[in-house]
N, C-alpha and C positions, 0 to 999 in steps of 0.2 A: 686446103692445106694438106699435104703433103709428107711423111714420113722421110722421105730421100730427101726434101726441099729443106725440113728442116736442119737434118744431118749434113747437108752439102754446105749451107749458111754457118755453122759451128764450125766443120771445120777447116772453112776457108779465114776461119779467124784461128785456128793453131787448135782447135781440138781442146781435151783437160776439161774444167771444170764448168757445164753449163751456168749461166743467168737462169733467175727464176724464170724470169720470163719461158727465155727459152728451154726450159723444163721441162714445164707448164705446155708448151706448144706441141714439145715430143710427145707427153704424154697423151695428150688429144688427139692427136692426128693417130696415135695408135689405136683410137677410141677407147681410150678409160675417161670413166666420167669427171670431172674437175668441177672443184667449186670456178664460176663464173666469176670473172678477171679481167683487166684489161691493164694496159701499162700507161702510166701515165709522166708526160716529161715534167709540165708545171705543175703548179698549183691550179690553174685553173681546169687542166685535164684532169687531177682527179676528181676535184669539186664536179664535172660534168659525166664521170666514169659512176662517180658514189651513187648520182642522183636516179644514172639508168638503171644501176645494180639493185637500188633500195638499200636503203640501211636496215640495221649497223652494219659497217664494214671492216674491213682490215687493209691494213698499209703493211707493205712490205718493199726491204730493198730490193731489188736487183742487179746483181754485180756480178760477171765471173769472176773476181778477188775475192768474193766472200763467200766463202763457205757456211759458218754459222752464222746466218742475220742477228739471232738473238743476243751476240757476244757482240756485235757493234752497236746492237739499240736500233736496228735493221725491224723490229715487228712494234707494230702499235694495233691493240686491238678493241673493238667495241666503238668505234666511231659511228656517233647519232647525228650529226648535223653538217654544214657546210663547212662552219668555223673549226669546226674539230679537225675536219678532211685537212685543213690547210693547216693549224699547229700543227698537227699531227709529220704531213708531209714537209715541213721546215727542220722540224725538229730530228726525221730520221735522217735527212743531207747533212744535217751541220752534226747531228752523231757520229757518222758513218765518216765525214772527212777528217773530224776529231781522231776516233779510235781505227781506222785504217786509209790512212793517207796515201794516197796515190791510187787506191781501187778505183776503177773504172764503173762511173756509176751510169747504168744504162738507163734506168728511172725506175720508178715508182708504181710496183704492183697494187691495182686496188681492185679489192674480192669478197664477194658476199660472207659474210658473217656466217658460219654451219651451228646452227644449234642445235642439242639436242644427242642425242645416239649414244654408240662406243664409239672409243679412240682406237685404232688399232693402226698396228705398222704394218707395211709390206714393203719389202726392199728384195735385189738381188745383186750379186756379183758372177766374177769369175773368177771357179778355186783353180789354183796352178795345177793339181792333179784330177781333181773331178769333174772340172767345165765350170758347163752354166747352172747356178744354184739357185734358188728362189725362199723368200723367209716369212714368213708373217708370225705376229706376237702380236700380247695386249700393248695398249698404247701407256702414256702416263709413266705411274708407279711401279703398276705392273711387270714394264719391260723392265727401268730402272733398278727397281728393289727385287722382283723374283724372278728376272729374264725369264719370262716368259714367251718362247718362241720354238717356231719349229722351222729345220729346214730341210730342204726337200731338191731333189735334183730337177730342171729345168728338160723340157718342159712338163705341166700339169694339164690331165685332161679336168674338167669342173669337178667329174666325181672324185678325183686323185684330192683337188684340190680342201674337196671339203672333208673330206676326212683328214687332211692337216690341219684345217682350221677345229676340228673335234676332239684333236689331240690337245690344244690346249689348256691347262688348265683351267683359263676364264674362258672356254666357250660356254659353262656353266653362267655366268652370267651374260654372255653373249644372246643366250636362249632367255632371258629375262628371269632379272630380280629383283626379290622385294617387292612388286608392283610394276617394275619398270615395264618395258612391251618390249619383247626380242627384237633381234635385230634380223635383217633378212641374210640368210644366210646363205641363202642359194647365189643372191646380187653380189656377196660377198665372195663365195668361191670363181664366179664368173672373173668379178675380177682379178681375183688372185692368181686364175688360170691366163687370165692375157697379159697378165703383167710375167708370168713365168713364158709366155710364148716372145716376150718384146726380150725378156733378156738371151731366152734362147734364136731368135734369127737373128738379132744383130750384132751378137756374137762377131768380137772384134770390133766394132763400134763402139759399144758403151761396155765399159770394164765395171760402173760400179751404179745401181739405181736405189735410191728411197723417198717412199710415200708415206711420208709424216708429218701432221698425220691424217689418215683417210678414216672418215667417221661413218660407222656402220648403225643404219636409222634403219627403223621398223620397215619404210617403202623403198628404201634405195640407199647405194653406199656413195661417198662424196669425198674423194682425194683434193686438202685441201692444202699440199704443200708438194714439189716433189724436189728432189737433189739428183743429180746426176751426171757422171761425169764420164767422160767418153775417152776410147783408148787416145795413141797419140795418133797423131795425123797422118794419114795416106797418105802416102807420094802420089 
């Protein structure tokens, strides 16, 4: 898979707002690491997607109509078993046609469960005056209640990059607290530096990206959601 392959499939369907799915695929093919996914159309594909994954899982819609899953009842998470895969996946289609009728529902993302770490975001844009920007912040509350984030112009080398990430105020507990075990930081600036290099070469392709949210563990970091939306269509 492919970086152009995917970008070419997008926007021969009009460009704007990716499918998880296809998020998920961009981000990969750039090689950032993703929690392990597959799509699935029935029930019986996730029921066989859950079983390769191991539980517990999460369900997730996939729609380029939907921007926030969570405002349609688009996420179910902690599924242990088969019966659950399957309420589960009845229950986000008839959410999802209920509270946004007419989205185009591509199917049904099912993806290993991340336990464990920090929650952190990384997202980027482009500013009308200064380009390609690149962000990361704590995840949760953090971001919510004390915007916690820094931004930074695009691209990052690893060392640019961690030293954004040291600017933060919770990289204090990033570095472990209370007991907790840090998180790896280095795994962390890596990919904060390819996620500032994907928004800086494809520049004009994707106007807007975020990775929310990407969970930052003691052996390795785990983007487990992404958003992304791509300029308008090429001629």
């Amino acid at each position: 898979m492919r970086v152009e392959d995917v970008l070419e499939s997008a926007f021969s369907e009009g460009g704007g707002l990716l499918s998880l799915y296809e998020s998920l695929r961009l981000v990969e093919a750039y090689g950032l690491p993703v929690a392990r996914y597959g799509l699935a159309k029935t029930e019986d594909d996730a029921v066989e997607l859950a079983e390769k994954l191991g539980y517990p899982v999460v369900l997730k819609v996939s729609s380029p109509d939907v921007s926030h899953k969570t405002d349609v009842g688009g996420v179910i998470l902690g599924l242990e078993d088969p019966s659950e895969v399957r309420a589960a996946f009845r229950k986000i289609v008839s959410s999802v046609r209920e509270r946004a009728p007419g989205a185009r529902l591509e199917g049904i993302v099912v993806q290993e469960m991340v336990k464990g770490g920090y929650e952190v975001i990384i997202g980027g844009l482009i500013d009308p005056q200064f380009g390609p920007i690149v962000m990361v912040g704590m995840g949760g509350v953090y971001v919510e209640v004390y915007k916690d984030v820094v931004f930074e112009l695009a691209p990052l080398a690893e060392e640019e990059a961690l030293e954004a990430i040291l600017r933060l105020k919770g990289s204090k507990i990033l570095k472990g607290y209370r007991g907790r075990p840090p998180a790896d930081l280095k795994a962390l600036a890596l990919v904060l530096s390819k996620t500032s290099q994907l928004v800086y070469e494809l520049h004009g392709k994707v106007s807007e990206l975020d990775l929310n949210p990407t969970f930052a563990l003691p052996d390795r970091v785990v983007i487990a959601d992404a958003r992304i939306v791509l300029a308008q269509k090429e001629e």
